[in-house]
PyMOL Python script that loads the backbone (N, CA, C, O; Angstrom):
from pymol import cmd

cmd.read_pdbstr("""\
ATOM      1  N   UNK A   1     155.162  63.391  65.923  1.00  0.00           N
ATOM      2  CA  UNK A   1     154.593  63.916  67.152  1.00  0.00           C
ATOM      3  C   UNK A   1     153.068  63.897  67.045  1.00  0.00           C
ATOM      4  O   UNK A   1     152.471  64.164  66.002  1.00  0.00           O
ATOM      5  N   UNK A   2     152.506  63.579  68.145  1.00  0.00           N
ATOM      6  CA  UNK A   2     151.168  63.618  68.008  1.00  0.00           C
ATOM      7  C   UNK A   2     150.736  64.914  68.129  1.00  0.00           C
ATOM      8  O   UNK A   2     151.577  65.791  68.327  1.00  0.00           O
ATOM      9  N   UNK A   3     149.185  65.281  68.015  1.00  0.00           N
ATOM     10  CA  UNK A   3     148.516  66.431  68.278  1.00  0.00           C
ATOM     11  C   UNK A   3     149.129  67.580  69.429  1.00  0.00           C
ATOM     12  O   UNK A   3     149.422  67.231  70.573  1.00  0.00           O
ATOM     13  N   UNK A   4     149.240  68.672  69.053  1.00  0.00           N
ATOM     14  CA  UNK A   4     149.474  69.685  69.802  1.00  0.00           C
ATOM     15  C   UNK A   4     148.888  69.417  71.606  1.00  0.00           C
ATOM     16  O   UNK A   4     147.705  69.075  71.621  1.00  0.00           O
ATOM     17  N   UNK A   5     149.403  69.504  72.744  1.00  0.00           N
ATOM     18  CA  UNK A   5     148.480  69.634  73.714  1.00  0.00           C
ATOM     19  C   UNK A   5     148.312  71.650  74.352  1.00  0.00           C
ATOM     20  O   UNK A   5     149.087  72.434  74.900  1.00  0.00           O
ATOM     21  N   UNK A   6     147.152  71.708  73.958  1.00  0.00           N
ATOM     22  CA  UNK A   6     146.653  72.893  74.298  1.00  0.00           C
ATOM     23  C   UNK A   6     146.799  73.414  75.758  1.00  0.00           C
ATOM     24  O   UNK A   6     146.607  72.537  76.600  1.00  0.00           O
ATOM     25  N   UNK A   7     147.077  74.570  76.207  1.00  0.00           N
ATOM     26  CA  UNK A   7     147.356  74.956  77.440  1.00  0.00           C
ATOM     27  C   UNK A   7     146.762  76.221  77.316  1.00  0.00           C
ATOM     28  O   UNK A   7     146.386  76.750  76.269  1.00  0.00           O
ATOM     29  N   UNK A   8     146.685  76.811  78.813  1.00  0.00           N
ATOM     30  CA  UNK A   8     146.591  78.580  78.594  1.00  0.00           C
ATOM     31  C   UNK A   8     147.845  78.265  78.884  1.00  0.00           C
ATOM     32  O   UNK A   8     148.520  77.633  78.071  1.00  0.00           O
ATOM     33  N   UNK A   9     148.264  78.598  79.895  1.00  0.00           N
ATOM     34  CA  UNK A   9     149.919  78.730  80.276  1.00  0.00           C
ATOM     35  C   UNK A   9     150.819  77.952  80.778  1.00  0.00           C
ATOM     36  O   UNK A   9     150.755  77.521  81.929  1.00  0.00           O
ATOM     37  N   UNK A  10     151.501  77.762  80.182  1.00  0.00           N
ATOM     38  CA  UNK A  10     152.926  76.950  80.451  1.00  0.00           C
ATOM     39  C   UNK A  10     153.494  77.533  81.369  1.00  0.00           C
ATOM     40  O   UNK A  10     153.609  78.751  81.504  1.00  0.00           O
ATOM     41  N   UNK A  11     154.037  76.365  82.329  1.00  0.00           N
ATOM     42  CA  UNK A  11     154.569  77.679  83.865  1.00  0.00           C
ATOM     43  C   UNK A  11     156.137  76.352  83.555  1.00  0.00           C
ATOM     44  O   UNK A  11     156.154  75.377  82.803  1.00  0.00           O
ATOM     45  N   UNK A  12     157.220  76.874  84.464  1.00  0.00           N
ATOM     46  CA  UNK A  12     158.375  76.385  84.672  1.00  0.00           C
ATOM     47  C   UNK A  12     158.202  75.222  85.618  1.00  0.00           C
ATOM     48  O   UNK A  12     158.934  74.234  85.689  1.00  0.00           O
ATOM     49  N   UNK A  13     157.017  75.511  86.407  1.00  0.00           N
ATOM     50  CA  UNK A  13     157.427  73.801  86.978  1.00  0.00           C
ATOM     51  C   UNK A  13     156.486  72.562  86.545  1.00  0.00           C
ATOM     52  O   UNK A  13     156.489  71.415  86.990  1.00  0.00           O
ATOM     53  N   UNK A  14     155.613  73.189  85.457  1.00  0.00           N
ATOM     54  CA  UNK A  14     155.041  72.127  84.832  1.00  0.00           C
ATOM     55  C   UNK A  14     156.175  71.029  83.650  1.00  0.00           C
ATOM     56  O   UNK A  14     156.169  69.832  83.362  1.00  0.00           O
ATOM     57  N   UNK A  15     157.158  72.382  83.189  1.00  0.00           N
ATOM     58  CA  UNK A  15     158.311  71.223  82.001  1.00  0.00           C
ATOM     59  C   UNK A  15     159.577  70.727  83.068  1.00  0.00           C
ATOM     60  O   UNK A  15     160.380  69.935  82.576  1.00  0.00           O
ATOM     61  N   UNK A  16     159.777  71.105  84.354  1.00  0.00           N
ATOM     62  CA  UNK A  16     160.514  70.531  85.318  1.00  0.00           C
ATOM     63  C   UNK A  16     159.556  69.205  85.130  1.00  0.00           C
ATOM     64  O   UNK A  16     159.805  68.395  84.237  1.00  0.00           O
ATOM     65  N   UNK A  17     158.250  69.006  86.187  1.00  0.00           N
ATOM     66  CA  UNK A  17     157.656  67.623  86.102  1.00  0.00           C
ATOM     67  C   UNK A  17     157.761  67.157  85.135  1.00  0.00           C
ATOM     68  O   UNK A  17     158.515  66.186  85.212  1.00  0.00           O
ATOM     69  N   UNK A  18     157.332  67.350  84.026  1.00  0.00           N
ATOM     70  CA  UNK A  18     157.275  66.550  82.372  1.00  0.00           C
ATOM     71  C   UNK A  18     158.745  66.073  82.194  1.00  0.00           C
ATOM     72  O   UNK A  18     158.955  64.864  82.097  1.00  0.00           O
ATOM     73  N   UNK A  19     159.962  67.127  82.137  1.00  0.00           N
ATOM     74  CA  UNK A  19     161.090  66.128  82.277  1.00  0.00           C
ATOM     75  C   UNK A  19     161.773  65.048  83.164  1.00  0.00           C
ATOM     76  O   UNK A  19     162.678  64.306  82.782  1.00  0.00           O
ATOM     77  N   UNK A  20     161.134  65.070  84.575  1.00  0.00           N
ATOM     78  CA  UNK A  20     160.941  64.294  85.724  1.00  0.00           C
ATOM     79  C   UNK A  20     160.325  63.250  85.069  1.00  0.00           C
ATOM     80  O   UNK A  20     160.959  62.506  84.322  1.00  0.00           O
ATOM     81  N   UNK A  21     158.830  63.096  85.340  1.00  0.00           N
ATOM     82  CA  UNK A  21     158.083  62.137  85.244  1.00  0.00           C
ATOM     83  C   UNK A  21     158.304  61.117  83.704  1.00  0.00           C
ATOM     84  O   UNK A  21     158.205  59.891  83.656  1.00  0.00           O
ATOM     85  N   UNK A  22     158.527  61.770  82.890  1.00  0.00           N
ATOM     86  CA  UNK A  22     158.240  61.635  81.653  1.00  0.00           C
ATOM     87  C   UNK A  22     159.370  61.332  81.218  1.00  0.00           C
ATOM     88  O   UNK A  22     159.299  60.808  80.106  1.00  0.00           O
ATOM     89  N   UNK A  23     160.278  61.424  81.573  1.00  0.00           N
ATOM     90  CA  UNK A  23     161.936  61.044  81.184  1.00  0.00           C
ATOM     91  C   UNK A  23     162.056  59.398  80.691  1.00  0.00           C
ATOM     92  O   UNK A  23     162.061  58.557  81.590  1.00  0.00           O
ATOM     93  N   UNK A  24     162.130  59.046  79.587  1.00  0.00           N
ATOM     94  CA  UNK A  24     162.329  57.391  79.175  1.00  0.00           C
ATOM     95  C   UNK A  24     163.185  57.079  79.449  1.00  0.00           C
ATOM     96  O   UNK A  24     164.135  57.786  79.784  1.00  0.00           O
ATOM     97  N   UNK A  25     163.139  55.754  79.394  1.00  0.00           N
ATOM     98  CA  UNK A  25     164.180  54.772  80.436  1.00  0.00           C
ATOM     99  C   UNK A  25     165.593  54.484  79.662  1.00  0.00           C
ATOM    100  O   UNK A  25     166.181  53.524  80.161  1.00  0.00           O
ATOM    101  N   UNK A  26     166.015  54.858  78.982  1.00  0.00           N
ATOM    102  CA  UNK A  26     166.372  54.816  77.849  1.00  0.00           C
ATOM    103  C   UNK A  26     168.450  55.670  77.831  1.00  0.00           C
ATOM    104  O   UNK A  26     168.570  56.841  78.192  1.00  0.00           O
ATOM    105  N   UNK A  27     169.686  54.887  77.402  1.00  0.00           N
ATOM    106  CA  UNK A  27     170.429  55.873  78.191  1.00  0.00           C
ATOM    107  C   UNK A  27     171.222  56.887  77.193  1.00  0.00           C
ATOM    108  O   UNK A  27     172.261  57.528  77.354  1.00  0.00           O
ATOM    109  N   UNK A  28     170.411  56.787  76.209  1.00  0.00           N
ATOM    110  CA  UNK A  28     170.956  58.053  74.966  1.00  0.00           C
ATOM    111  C   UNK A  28     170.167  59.303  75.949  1.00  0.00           C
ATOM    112  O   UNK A  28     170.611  60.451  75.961  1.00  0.00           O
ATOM    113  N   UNK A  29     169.139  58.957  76.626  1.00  0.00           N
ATOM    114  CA  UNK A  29     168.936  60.329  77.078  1.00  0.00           C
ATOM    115  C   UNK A  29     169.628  61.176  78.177  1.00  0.00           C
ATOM    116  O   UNK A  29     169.680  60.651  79.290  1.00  0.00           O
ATOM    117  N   UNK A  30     170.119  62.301  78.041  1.00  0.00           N
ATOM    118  CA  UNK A  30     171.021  62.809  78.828  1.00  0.00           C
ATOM    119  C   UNK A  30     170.663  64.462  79.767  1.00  0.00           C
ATOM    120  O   UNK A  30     170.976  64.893  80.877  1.00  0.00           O
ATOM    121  N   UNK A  31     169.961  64.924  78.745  1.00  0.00           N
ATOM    122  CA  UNK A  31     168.670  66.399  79.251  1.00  0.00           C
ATOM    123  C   UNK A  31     167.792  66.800  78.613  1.00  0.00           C
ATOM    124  O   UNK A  31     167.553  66.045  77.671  1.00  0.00           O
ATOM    125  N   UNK A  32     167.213  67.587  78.658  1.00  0.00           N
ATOM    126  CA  UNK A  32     166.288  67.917  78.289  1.00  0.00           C
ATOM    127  C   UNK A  32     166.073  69.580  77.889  1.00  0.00           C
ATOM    128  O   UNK A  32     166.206  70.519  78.674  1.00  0.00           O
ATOM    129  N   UNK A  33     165.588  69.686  75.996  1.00  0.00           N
ATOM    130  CA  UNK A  33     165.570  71.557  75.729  1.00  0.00           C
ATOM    131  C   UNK A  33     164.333  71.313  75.350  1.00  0.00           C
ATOM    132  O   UNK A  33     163.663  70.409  74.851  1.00  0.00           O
ATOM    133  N   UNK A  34     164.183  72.919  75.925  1.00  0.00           N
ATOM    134  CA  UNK A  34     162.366  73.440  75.593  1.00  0.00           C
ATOM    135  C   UNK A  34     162.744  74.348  74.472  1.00  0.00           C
ATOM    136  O   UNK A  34     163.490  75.231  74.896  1.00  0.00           O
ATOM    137  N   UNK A  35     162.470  74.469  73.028  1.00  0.00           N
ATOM    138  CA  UNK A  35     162.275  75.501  72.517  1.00  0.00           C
ATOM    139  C   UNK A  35     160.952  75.732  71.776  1.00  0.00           C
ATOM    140  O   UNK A  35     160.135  74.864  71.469  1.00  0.00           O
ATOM    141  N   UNK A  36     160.885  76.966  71.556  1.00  0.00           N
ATOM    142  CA  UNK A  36     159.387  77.440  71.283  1.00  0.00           C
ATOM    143  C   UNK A  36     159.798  78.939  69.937  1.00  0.00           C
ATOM    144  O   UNK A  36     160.991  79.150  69.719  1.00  0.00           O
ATOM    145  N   UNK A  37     159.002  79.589  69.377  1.00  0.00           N
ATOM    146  CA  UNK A  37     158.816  80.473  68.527  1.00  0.00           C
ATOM    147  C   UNK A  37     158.264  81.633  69.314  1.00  0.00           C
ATOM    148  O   UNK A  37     157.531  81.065  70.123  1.00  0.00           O
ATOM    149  N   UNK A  38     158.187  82.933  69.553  1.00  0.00           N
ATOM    150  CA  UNK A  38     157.874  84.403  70.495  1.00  0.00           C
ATOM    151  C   UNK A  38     157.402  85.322  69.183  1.00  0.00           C
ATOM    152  O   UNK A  38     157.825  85.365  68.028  1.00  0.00           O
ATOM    153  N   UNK A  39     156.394  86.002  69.841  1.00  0.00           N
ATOM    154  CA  UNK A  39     155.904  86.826  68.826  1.00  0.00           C
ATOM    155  C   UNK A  39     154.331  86.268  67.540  1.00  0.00           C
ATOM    156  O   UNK A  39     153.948  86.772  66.484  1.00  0.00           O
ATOM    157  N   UNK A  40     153.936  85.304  68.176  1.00  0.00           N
ATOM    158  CA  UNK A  40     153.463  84.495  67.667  1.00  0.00           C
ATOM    159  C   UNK A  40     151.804  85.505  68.101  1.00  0.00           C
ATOM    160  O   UNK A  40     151.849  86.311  69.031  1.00  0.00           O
ATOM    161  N   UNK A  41     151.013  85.380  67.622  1.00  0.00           N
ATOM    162  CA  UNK A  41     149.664  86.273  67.885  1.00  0.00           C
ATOM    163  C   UNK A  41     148.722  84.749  68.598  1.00  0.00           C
ATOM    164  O   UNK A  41     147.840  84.788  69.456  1.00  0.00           O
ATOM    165  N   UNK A  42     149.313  83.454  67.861  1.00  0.00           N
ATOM    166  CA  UNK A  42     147.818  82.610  68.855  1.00  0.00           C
ATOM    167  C   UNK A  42     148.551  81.674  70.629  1.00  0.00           C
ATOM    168  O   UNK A  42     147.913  80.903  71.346  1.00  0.00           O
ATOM    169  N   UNK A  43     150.297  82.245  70.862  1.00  0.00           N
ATOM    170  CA  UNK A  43     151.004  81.846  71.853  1.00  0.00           C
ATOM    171  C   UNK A  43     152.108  81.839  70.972  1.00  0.00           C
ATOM    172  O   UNK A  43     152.576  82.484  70.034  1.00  0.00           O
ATOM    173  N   UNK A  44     152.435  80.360  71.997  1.00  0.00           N
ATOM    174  CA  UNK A  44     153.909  80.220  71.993  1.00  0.00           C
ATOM    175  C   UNK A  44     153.639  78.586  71.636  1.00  0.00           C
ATOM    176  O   UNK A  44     152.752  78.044  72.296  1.00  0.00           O
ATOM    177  N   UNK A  45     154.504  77.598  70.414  1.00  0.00           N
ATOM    178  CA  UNK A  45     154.428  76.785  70.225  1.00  0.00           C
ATOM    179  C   UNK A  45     155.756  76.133  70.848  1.00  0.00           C
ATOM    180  O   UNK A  45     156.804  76.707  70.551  1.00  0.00           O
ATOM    181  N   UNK A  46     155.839  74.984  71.690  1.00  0.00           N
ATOM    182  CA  UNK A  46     156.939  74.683  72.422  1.00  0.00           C
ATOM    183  C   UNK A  46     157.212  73.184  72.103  1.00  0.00           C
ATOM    184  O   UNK A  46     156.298  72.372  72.246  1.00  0.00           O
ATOM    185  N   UNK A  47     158.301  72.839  71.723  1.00  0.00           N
ATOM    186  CA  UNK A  47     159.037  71.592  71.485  1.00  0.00           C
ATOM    187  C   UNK A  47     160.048  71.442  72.950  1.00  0.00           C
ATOM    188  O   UNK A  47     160.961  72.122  73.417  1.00  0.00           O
ATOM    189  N   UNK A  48     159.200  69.914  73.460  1.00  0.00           N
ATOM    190  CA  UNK A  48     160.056  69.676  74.845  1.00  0.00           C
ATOM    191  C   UNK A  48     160.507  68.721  74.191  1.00  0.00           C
ATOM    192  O   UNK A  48     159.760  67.946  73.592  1.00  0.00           O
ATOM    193  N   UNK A  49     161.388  68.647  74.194  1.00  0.00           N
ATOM    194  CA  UNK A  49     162.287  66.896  73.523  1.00  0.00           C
ATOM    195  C   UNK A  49     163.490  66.427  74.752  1.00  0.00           C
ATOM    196  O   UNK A  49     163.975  67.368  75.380  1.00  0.00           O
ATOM    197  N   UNK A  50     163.844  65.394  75.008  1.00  0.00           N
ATOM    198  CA  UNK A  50     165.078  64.780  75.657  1.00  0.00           C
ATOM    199  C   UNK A  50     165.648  64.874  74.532  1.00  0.00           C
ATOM    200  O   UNK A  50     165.234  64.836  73.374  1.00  0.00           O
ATOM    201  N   UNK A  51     166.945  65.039  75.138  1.00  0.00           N
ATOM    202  CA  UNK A  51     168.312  65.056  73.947  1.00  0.00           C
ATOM    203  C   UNK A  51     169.134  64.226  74.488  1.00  0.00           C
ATOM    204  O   UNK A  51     168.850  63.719  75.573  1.00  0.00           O
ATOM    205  N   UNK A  52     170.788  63.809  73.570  1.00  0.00           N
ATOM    206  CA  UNK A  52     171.795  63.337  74.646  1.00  0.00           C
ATOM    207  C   UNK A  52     172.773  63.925  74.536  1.00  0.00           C
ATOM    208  O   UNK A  52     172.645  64.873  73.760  1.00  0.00           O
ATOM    209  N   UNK A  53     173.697  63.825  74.936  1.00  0.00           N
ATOM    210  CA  UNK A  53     175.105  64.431  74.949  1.00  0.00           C
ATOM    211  C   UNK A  53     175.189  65.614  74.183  1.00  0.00           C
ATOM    212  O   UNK A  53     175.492  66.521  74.958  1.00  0.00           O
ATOM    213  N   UNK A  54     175.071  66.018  73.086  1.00  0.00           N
ATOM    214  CA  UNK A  54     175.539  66.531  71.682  1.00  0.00           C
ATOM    215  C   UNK A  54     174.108  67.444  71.679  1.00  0.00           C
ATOM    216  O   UNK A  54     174.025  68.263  70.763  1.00  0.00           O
ATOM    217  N   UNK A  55     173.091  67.375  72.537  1.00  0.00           N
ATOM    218  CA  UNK A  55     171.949  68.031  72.157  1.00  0.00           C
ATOM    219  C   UNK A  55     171.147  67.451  70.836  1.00  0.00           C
ATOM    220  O   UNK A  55     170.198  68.003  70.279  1.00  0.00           O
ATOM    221  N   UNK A  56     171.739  66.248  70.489  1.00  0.00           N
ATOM    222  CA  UNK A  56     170.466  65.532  68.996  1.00  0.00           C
ATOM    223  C   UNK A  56     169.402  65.386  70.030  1.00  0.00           C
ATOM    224  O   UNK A  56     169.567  65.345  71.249  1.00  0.00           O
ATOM    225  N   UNK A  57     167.987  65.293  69.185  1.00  0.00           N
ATOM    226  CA  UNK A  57     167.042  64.623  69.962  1.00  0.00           C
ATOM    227  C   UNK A  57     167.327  63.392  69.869  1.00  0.00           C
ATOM    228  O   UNK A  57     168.018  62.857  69.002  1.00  0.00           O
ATOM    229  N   UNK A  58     166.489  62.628  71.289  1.00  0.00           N
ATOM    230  CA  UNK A  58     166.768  60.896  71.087  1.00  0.00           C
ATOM    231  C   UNK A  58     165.345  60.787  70.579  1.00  0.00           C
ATOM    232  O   UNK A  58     164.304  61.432  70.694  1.00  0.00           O
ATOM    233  N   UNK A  59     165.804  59.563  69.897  1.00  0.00           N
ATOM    234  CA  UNK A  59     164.746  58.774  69.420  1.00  0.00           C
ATOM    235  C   UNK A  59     163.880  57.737  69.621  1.00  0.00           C
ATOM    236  O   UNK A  59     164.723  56.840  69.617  1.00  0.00           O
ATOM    237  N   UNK A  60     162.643  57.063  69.826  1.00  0.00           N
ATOM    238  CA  UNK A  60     162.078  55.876  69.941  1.00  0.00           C
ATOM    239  C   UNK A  60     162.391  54.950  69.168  1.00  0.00           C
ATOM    240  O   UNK A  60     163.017  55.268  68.157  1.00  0.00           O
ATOM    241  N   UNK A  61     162.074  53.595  69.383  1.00  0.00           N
ATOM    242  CA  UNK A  61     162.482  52.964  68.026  1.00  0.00           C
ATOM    243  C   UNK A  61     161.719  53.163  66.447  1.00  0.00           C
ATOM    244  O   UNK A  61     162.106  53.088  65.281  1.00  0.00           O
ATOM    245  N   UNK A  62     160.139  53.522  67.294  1.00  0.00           N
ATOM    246  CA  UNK A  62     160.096  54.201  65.758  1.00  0.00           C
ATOM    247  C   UNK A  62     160.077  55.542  65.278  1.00  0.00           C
ATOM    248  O   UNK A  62     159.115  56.150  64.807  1.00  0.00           O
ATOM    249  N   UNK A  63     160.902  55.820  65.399  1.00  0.00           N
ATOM    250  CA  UNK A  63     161.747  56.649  64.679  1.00  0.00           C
ATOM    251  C   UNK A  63     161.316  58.466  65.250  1.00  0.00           C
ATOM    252  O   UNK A  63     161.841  59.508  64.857  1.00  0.00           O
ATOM    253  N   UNK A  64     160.429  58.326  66.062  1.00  0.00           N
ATOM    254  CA  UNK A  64     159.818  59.752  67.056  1.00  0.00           C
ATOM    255  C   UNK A  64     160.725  59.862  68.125  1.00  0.00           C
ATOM    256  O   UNK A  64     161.240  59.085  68.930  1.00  0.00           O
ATOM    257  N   UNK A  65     160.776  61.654  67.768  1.00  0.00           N
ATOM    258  CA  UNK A  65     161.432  62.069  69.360  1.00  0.00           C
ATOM    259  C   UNK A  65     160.636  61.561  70.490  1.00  0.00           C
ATOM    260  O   UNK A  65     159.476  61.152  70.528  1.00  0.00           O
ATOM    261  N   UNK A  66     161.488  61.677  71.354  1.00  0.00           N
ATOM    262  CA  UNK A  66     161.189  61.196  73.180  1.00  0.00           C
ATOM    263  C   UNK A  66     160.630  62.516  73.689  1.00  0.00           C
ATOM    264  O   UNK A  66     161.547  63.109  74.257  1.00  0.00           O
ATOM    265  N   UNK A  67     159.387  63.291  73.722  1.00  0.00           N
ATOM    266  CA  UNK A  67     159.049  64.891  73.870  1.00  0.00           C
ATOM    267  C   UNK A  67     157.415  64.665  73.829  1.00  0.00           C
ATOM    268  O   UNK A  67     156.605  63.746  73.955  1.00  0.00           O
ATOM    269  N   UNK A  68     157.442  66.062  73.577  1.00  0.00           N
ATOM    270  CA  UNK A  68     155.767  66.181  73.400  1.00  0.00           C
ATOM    271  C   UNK A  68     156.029  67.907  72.284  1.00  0.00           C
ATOM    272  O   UNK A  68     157.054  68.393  71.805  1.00  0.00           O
ATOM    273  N   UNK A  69     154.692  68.329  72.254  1.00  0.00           N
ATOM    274  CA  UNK A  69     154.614  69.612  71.289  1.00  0.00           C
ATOM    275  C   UNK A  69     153.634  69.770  72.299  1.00  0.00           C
ATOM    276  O   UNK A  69     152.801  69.000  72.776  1.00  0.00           O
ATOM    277  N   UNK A  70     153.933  70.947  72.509  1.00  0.00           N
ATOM    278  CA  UNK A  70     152.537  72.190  73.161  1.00  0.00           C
ATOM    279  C   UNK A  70     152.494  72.963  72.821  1.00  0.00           C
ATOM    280  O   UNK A  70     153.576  73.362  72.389  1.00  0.00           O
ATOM    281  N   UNK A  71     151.289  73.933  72.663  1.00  0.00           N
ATOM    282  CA  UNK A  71     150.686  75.056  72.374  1.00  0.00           C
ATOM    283  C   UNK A  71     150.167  75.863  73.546  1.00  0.00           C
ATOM    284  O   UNK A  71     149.129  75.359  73.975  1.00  0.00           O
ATOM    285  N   UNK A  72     150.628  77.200  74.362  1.00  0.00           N
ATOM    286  CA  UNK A  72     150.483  77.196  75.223  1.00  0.00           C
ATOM    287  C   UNK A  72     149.921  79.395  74.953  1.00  0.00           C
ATOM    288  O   UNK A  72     150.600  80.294  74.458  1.00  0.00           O
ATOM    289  N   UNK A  73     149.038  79.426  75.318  1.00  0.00           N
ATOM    290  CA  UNK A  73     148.891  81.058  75.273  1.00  0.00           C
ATOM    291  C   UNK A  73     150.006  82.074  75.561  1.00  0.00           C
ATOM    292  O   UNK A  73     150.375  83.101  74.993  1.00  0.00           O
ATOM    293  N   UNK A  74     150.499  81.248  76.917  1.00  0.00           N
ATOM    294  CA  UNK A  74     151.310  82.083  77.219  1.00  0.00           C
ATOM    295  C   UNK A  74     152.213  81.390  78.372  1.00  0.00           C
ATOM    296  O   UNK A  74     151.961  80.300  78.886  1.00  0.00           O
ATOM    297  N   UNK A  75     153.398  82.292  78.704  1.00  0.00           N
ATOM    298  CA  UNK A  75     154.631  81.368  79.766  1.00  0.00           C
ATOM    299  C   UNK A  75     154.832  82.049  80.506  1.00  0.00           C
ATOM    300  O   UNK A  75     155.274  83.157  80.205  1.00  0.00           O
ATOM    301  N   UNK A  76     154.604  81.701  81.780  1.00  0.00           N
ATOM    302  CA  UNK A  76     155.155  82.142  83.355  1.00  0.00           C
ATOM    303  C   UNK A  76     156.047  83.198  82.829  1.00  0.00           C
ATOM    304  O   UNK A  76     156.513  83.384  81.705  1.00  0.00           O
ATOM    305  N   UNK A  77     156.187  84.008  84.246  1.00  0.00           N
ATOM    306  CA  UNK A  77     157.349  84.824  83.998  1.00  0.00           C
ATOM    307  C   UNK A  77     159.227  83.909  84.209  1.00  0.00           C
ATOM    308  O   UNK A  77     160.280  84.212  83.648  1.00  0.00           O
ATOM    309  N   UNK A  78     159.016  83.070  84.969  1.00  0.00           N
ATOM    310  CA  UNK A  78     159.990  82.386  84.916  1.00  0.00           C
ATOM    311  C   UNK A  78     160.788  81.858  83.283  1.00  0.00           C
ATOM    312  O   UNK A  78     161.789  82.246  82.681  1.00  0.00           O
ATOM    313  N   UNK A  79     160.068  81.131  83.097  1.00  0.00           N
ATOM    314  CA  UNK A  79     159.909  80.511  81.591  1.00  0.00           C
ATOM    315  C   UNK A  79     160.182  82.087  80.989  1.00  0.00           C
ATOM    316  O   UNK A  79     161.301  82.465  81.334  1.00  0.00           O
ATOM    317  N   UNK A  80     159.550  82.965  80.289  1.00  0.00           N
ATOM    318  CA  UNK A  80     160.052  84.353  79.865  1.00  0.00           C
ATOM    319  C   UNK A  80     161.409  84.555  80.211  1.00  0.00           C
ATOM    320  O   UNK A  80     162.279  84.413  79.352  1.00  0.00           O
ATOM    321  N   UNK A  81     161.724  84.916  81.536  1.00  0.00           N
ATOM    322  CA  UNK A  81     163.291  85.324  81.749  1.00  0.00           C
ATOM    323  C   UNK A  81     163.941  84.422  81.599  1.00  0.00           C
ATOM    324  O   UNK A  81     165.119  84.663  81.335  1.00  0.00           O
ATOM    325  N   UNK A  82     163.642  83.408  81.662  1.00  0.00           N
ATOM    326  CA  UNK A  82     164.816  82.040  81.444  1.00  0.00           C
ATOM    327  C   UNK A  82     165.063  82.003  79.737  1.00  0.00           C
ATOM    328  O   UNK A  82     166.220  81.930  79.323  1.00  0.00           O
ATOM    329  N   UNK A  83     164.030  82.052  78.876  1.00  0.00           N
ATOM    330  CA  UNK A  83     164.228  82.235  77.291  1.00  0.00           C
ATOM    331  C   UNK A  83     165.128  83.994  76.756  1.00  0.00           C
ATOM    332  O   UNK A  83     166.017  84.165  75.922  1.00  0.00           O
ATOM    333  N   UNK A  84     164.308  85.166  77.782  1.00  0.00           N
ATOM    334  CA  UNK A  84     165.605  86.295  77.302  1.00  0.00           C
ATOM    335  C   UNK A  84     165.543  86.549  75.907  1.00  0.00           C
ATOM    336  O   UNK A  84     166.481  87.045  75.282  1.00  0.00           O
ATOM    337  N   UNK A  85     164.186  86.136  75.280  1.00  0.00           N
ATOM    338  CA  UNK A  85     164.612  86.623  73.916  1.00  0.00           C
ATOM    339  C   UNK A  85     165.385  85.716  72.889  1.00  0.00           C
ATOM    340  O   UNK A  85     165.807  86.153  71.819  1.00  0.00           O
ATOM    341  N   UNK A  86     165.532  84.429  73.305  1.00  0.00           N
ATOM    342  CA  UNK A  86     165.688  83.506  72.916  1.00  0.00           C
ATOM    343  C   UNK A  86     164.849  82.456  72.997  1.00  0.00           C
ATOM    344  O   UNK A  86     163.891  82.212  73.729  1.00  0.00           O
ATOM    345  N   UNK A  87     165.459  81.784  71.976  1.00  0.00           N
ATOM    346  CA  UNK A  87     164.191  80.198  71.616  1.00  0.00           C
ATOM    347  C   UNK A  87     164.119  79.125  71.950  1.00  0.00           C
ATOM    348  O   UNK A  87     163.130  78.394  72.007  1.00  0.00           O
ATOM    349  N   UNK A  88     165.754  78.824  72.343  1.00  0.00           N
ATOM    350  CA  UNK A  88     166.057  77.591  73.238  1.00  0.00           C
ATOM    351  C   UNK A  88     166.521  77.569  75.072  1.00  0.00           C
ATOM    352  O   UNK A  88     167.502  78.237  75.399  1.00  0.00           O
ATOM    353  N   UNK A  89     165.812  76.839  76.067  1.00  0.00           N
ATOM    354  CA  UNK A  89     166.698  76.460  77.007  1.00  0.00           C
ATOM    355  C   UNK A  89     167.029  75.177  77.515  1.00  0.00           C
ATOM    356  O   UNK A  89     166.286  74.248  77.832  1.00  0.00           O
ATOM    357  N   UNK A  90     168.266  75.277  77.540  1.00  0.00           N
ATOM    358  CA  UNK A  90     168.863  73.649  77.987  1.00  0.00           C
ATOM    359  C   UNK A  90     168.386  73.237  79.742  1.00  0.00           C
ATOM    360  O   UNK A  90     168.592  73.995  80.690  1.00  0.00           O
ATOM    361  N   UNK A  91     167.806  72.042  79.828  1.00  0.00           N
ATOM    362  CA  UNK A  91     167.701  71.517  81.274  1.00  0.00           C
ATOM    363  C   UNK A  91     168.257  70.351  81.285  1.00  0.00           C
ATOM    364  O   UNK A  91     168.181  69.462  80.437  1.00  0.00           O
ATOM    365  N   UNK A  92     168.890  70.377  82.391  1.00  0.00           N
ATOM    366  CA  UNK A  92     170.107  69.795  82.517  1.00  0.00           C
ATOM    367  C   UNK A  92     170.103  69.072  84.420  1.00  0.00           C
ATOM    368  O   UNK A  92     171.087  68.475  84.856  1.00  0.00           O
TER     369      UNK A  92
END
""", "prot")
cmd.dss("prot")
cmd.show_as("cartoon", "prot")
cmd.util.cbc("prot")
cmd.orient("prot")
């Protein structure tokens, strides 16, 4: 994965677009999970990856997930209630 992309806040319809726009053409891919770490003092570090079926991440051919990594201060309230205290959510 390349460099972190820095955010103040991650909102819910910014990783809607990113899995929209950003979705590879590719047909192992099937949805898309955001998970991230809570409790963190500098944010929230978030792994968006496409997955397929089974939830593996897919892969490029060389050998990198299909995603990005962000670093984000902080997450919408949407994004919050949709995680619940948990680390993963499936989009589907």
């Amino acid at each position: 994965m390349p460099r972190p992309l820095h955010l103040r806040k991650l909102t819910f319809d910014e990783v809607v677009r990113y899995f929209v726009e950003e979705r590879p053409d590719v047909p192992q891919v099937h949805h898309g999970a955001l998970l991230t770490r809570q409790g963190l003092s500098y944010g929230f570090p978030c792994l968006q990856l496409f997955v397929d079926r089974d939830n593996a991440p897919c892969l490029a051919p060389s050998g990198a997930p299909y995603g990005r990594f962000v670093v984000a201060r902080a997450l919408d309230s949407e994004l919050l209630g949709m995680f619940g205290g948990r680390e993963l959510i499936i989009f589907e």
